[in-house]
C-alpha positions, 0 to 999 in steps of 0.5 A, a space after each residue: 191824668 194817668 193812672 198809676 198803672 198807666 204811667 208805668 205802662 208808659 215808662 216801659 213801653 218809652 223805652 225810658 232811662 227812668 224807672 217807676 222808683 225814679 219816680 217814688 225817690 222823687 217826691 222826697 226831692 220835690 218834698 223839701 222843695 215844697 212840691 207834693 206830687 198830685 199825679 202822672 201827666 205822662 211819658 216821653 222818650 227823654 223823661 217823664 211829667 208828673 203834677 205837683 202842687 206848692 205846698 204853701 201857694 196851693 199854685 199848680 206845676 208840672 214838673 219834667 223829670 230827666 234822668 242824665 245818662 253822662 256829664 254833656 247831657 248835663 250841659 245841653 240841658 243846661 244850656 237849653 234851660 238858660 234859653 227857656 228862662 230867657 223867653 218869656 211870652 204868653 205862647 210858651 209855658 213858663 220854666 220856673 225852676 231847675 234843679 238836680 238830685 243830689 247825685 246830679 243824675 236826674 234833673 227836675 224842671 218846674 214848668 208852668 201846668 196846662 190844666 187843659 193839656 198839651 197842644 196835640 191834645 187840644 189839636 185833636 179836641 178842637 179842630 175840625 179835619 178837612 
């Protein structure tokens, strides 16, 4: 988990179309879905990865944050949500919810949380290199 000041870093250093306030108008969108953010997962070119947790279900989410920068990306992530929805396997984390904010700019997509972290990051924790 990130820190506050690490995960801004990360935002600039991304050269991500989100910013820190995207992030602070966010919790009040994941608020009414009944999400308090609990901390920063990290940041990648395309958004950012925050973790939640349900507010009734005390169950665990990670939740990407994708700010649209016009209409055809709506639709390719749209697309590439229908696709995540129809797999369900134990290999793949789990997409349990997509919606917009209210302007349709940022799109949130409630993934499946991996307390032990990423593939990469488990990679490099356990295998031994040649």
């Amino acid at each position: 988990m990130l820190t506050e000041e690490e995960f801004k870093a990360q935002l600039c250093e991304n050269n991500s179309n989100l910013s820190f306030s995207d992030i602070e108008n966010s919790k009040e969108i994941l608020k009414e879905k009944d999400l308090k953010v609990e901390g920063y997962l990290g940041v990648g070119s395309y958004g950012a990865v925050i973790l939640t947790c349900h507010t009734f279900s005390i169950n665990h989410f990670a939740v990407k944050i994708i700010k649209l920068e016009n209409p055809n990306e709506r639709t390719a992530v749209r697309s590439e949500t229908d696709v995540m929805r129809a797999f369900r396997n134990k290999y793949l984390l789990e997409l349990k919810l997509v919606f917009f904010s209210n302007d349709y700019n940022i799109i949130y997509l409630v993934l499946q949380f991996c307390p032990n972290g990423n593939l990469e990051t488990f990679m490099k924790n356990n295998i031994i290199s040649s």
